[in-house]
N, C-alpha and C positions, 0 to 999 in steps of 0.2 A: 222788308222781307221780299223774296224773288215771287213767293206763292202771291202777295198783295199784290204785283205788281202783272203775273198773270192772272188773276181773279178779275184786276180792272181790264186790263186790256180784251179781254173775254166777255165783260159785261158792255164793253165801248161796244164790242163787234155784235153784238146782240142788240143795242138800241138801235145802232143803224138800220141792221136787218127790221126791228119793227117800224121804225121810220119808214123805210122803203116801201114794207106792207102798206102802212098807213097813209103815202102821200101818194104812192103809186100802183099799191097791187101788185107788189113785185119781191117776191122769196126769194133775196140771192141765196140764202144758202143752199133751198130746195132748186136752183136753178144750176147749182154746181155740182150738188150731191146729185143729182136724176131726181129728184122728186121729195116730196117731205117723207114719204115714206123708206126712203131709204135707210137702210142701218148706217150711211154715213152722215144724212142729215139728220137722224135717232141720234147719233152718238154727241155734234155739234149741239143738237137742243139740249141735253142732255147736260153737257160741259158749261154751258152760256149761263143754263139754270144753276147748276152747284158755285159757280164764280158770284151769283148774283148773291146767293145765298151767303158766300162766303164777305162778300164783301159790306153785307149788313155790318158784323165783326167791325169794322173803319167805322161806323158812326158811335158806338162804343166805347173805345180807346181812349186813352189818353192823348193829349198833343203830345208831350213831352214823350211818351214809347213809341209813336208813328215818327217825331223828328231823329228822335236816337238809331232807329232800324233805319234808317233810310241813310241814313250819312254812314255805314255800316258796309 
């Protein structure tokens, strides 16, 4: 499914970002948005959390319906 495949790629871009915090002290996304306070770095954390959320859902499934959707 296209949503599974945005949900990960959103959770990737989220680990980095806390990578970053965590080896360097460094908020790209708050460094792009102007700040964490930004309603567009609000919107990004926002996005990264419901992706994560969503891709709880992937430890759940079946292998047999993650192989069928995906050759789809």
């Amino acid at each position: 499914m296209i949503i599974d495949k945005i949900a990960l790629i959103l959770s990737i871009v989220g680990s980095l970002n806390w990578g970053g915090i965590g080896l360097f002290k460094f908020d790209t996304v708050a460094w792009i948005c102007g700040g964490q306070d930004s309603i567009w770095a609000r919107i990004i954390y926002t996005l990264v959390g419901l992706a994560g959320l969503w891709c709880i859902s992937l430890l759940f499934r079946e292998r047999e319906d993650i192989v069928s959707s995906s050759n789809m």
